[in-house]
Backbone as JSON, one array per atom type, in Angstrom:
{
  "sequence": "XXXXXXXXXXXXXXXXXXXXXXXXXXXXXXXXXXXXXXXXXXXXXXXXXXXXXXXXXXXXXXXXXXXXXXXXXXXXXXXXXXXXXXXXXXXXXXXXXXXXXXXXXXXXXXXXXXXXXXXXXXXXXXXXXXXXXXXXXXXXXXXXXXXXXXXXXXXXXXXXXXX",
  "N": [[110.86, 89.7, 109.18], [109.43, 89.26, 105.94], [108.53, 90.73, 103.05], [106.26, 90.34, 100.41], [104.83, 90.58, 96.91], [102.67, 89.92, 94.85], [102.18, 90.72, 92.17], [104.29, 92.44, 90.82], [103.87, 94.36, 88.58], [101.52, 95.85, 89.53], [102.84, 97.89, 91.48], [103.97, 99.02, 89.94], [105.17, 102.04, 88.53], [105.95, 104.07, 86.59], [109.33, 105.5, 85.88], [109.71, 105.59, 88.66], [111.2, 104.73, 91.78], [111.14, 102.59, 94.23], [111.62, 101.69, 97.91], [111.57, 100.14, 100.78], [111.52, 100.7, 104.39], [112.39, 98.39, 106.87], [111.76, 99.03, 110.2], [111.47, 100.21, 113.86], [108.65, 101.33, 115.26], [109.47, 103.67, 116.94], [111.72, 104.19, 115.64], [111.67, 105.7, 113.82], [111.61, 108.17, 113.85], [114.4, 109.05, 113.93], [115.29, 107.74, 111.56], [114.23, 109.58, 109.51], [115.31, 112.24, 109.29], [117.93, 111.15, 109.23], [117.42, 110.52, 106.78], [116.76, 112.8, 105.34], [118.99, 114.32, 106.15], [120.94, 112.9, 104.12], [119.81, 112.47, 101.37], [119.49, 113.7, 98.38], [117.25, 116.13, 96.99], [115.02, 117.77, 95.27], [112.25, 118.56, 96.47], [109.56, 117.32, 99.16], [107.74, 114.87, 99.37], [105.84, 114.03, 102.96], [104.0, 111.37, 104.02], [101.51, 110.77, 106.52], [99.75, 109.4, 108.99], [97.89, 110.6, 110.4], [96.26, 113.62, 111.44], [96.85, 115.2, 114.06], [99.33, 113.41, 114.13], [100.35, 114.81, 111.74], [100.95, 116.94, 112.18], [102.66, 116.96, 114.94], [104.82, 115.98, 113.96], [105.79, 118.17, 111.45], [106.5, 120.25, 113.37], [108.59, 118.75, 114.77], [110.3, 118.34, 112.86], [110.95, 121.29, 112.22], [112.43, 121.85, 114.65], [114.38, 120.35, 114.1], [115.84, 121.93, 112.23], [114.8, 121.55, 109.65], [113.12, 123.2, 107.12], [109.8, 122.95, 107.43], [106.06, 122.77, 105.94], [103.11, 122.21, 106.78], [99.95, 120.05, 105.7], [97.26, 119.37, 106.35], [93.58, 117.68, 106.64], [92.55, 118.48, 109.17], [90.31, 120.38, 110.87], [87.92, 122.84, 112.49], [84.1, 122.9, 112.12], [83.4, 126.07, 112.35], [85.97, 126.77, 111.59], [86.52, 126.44, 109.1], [86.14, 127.76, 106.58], [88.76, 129.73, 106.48], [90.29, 128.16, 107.23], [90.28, 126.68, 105.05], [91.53, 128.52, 103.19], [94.26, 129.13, 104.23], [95.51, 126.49, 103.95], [95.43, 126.47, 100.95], [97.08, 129.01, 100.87], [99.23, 127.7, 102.04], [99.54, 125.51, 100.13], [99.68, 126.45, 97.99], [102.66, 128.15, 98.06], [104.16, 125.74, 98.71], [104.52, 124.65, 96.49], [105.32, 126.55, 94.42], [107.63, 126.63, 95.09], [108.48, 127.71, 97.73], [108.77, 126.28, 99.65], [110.34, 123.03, 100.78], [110.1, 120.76, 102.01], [107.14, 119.17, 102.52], [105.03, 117.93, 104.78], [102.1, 115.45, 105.23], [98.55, 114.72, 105.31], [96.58, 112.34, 103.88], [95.19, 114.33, 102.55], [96.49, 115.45, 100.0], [97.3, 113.17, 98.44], [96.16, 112.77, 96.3], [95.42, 113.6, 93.08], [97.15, 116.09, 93.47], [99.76, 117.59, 91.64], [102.59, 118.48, 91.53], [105.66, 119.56, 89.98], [108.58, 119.41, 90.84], [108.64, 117.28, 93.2], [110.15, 115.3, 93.73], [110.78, 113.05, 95.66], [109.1, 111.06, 97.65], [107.85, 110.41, 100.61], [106.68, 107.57, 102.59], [105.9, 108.19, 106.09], [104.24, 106.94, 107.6], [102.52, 103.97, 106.71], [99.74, 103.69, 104.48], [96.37, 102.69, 104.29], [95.32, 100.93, 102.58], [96.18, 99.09, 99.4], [95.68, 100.72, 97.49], [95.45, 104.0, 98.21], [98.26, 103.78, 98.72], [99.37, 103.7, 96.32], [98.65, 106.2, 95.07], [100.13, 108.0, 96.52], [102.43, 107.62, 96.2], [102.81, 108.08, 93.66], [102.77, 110.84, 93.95], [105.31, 111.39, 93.51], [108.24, 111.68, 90.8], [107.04, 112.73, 88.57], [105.43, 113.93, 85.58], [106.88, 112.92, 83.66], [109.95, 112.75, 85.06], [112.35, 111.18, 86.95], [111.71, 109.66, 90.46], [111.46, 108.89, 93.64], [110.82, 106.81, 95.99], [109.86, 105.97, 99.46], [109.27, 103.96, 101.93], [108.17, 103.44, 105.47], [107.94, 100.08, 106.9], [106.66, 98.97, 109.67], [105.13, 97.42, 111.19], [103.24, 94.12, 111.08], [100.75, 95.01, 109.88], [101.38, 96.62, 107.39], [103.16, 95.24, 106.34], [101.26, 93.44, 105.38], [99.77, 95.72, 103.83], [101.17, 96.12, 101.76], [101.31, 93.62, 100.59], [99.05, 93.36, 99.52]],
  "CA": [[109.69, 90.05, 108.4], [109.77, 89.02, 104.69], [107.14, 91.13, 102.0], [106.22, 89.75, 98.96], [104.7, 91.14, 96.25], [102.72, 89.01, 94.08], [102.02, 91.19, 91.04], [105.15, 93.84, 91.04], [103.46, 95.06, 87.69], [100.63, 96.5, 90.5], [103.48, 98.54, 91.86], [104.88, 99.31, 88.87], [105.26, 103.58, 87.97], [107.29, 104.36, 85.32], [110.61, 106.76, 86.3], [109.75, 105.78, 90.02], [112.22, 103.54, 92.35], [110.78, 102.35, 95.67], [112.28, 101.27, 98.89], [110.91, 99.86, 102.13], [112.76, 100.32, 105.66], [112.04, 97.71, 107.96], [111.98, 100.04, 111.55], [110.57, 99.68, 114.78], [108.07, 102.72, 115.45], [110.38, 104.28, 117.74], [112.9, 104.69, 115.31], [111.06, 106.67, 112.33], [111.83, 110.08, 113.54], [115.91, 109.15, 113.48], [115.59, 107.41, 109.95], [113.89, 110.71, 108.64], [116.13, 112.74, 109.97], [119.28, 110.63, 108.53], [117.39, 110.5, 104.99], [116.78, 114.44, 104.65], [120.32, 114.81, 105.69], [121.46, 112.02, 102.9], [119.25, 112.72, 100.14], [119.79, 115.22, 97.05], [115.93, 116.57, 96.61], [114.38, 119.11, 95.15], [110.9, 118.9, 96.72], [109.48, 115.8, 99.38], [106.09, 114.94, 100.46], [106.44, 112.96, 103.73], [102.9, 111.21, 104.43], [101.67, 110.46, 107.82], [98.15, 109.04, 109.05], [96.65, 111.46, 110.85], [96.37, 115.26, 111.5], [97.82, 115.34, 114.85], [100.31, 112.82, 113.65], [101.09, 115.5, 110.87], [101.19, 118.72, 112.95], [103.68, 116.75, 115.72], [105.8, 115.6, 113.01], [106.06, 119.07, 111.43], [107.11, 120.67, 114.26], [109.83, 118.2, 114.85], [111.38, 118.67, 111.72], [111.01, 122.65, 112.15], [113.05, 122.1, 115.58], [115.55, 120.13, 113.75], [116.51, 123.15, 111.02], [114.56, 121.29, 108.27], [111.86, 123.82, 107.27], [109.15, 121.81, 106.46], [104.92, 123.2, 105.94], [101.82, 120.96, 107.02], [98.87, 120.71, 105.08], [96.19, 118.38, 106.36], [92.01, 118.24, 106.32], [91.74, 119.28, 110.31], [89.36, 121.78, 111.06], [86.49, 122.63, 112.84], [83.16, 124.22, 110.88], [83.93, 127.3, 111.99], [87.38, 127.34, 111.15], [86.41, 125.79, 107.62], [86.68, 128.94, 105.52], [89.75, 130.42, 107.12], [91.54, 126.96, 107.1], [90.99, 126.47, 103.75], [92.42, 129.83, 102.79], [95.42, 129.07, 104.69], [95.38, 125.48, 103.51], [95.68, 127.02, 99.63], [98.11, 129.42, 100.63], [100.57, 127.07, 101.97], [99.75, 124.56, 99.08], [100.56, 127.62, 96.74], [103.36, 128.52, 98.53], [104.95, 124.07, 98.46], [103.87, 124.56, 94.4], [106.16, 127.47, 93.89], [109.02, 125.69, 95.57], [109.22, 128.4, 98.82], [109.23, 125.14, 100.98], [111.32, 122.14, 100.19], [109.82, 119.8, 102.53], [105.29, 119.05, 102.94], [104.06, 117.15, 105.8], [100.79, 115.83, 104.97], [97.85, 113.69, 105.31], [95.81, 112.05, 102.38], [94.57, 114.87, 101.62], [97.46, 115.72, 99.08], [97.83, 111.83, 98.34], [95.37, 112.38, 94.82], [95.64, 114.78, 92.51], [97.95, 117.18, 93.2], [100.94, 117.46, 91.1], [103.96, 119.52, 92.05], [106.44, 119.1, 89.1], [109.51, 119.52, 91.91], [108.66, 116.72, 93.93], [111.39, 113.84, 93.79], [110.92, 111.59, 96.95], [108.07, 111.06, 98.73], [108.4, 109.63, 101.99], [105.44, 107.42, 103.88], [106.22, 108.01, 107.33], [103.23, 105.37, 108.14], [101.65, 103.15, 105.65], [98.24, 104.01, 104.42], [95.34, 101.67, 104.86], [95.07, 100.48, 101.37], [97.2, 99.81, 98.39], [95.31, 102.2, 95.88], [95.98, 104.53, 99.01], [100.04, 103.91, 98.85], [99.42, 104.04, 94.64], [98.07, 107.51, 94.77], [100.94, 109.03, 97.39], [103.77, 107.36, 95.72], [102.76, 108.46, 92.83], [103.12, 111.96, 93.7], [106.75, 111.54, 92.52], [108.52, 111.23, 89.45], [105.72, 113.02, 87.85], [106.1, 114.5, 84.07], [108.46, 112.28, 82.8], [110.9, 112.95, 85.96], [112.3, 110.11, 87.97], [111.54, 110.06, 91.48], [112.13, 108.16, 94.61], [109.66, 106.82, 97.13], [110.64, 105.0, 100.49], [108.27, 103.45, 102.81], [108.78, 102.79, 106.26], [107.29, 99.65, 107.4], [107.06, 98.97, 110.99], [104.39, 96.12, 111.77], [102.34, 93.06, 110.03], [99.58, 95.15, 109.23], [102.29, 97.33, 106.41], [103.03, 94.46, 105.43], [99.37, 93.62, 104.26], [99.04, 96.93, 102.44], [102.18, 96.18, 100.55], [101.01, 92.29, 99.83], [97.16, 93.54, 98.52]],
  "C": [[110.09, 90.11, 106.93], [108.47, 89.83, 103.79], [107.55, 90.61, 100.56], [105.55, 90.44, 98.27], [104.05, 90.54, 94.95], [102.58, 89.13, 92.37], [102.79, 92.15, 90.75], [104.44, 94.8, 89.78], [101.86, 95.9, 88.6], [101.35, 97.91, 90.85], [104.4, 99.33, 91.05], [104.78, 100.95, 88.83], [106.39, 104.13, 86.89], [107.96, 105.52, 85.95], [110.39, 106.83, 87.96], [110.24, 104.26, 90.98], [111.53, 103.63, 93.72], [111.25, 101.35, 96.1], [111.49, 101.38, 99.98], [111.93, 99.45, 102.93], [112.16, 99.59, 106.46], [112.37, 98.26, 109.24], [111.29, 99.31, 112.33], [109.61, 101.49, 114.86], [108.42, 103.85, 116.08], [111.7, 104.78, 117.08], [112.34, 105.5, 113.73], [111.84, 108.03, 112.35], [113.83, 109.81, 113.3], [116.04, 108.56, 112.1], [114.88, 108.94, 109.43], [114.49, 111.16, 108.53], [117.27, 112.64, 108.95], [118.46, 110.59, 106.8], [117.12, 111.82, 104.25], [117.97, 114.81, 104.62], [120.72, 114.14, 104.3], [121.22, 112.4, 101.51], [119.14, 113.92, 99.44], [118.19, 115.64, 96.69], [115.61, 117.52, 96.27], [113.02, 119.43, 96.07], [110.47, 117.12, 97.78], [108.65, 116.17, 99.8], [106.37, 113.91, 101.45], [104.5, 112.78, 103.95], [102.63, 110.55, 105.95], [100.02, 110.0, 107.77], [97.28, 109.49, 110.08], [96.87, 113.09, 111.16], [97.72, 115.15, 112.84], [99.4, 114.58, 114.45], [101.64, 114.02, 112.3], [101.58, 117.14, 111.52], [102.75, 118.57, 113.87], [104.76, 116.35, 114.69], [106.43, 116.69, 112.23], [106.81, 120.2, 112.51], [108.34, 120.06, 114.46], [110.85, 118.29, 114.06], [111.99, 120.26, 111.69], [111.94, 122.88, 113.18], [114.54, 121.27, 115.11], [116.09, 120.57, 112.69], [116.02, 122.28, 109.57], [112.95, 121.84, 108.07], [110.66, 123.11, 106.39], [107.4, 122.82, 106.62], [104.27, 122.12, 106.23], [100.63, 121.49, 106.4], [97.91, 119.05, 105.73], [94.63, 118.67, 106.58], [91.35, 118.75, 108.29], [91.58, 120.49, 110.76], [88.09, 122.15, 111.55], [85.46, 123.24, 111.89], [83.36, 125.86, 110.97], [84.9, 128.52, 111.36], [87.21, 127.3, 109.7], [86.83, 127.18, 106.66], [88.06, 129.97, 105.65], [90.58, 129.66, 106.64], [91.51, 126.68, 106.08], [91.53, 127.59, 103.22], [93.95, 129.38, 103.52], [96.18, 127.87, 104.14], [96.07, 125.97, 101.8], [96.79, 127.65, 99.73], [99.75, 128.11, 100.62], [101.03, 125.97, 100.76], [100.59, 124.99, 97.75], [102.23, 127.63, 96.66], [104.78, 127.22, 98.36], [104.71, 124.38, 96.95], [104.98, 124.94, 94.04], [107.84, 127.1, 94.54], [109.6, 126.89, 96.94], [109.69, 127.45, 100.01], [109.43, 124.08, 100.19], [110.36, 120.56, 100.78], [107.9, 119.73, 102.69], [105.46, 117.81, 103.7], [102.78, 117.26, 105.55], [100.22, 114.33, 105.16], [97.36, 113.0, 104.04], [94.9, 112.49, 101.65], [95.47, 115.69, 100.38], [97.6, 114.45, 98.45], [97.04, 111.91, 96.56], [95.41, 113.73, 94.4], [96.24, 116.34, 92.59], [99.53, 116.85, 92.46], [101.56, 118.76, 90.93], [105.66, 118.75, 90.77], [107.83, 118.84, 90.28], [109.34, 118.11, 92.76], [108.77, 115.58, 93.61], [111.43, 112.96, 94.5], [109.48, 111.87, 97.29], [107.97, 109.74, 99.95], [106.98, 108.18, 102.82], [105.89, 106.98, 105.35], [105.72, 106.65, 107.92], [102.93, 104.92, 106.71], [100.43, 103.27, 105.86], [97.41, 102.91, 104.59], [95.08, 100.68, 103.32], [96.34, 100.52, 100.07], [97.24, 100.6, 97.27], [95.8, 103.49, 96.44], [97.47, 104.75, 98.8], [100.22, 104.14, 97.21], [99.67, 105.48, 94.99], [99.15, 107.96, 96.0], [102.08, 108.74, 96.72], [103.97, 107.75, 94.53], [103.0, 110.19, 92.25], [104.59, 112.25, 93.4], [106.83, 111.14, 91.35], [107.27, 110.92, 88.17], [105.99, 113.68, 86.2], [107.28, 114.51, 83.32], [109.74, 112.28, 83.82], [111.51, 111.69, 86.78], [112.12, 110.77, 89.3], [111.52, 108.89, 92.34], [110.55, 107.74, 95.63], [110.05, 105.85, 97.93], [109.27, 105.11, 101.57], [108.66, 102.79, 104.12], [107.8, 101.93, 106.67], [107.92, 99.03, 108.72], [106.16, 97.95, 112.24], [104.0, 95.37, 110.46], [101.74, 93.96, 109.12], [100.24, 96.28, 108.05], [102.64, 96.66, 105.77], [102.18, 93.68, 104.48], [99.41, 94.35, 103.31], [99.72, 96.7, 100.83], [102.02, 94.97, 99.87], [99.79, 92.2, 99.13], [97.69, 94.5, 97.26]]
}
């Protein structure tokens, strides 16, 4: 699998270096794994594409001694005012640097900026490439460099990354 790239000035971010792992889907959770041990970070958003996707993925990391928080938009109506209170805290809580690691959906992917946060991971590839703009972008924010690594793991990743 070869990606191209036909406008790199598309992909361009100033003070931000990106890398794509060619995986199979089966092997994500051991490349994470090996790149939290590896990597010097202050702060990482890892993105994923869906709630459950972000809850099971949190957990996994929490069972392998890397304390990580989840913030994503599921919730039922009732829960709605609760979960966003909890939602805020933990966002507060990733802000102030008590957690190192966020698991999250796309609902962190736009406008939040966390000066601390040096890598950002996309577990999956988002559906769009304004989508993979706006998450990769949450690094190497206020003049900072920052890192962003993408695992792709079929055709259709390779699309996002050729639009």
């Amino acid at each position: 699998m070869e990606i191209y790239v036909d406008d790199e000035a598309k992909l361009t971010l100033h003070g931000l270096v990106q890398h794509y792992i060619k995986l199979k889907e089966e092997e994500k959770n051991r490349k994470l794994n090996d790149l939290l041990d590896a990597l010097d970070f202050n702060q990482v958003v890892i993105f994923v594409k869906s709630v459950s996707r972000a809850a099971e993925l949190d957990k996994l990391l929490v069972e392998c001694n890397f304390p990580s928080i989840c913030i994503h938009s599921g919730m039922s109506q009732e829960e709605s005012l609760l979960f966003h209170q909890h939602r805020l805290k933990r966002y507060k809580g990733f802000k102030e640097g008590h957690t190192r690691i966020l698991v999250a959906t796309d609902l962190v992917g736009r406008g939040i900026d966390i000066e601390r946060v040096n890598i950002v991971i996309n577990y999956d590839m988002p559906d769009s490439a304004d989508t993979y703009l706006h998450r990769v972008g949450r690094a190497g924010r206020f003049g900072t460099k920052g890192l962003a690594i993408t695992f792709v793991s079929c055709s259709s990743d390779v699309d996002v990354l050729n639009n």
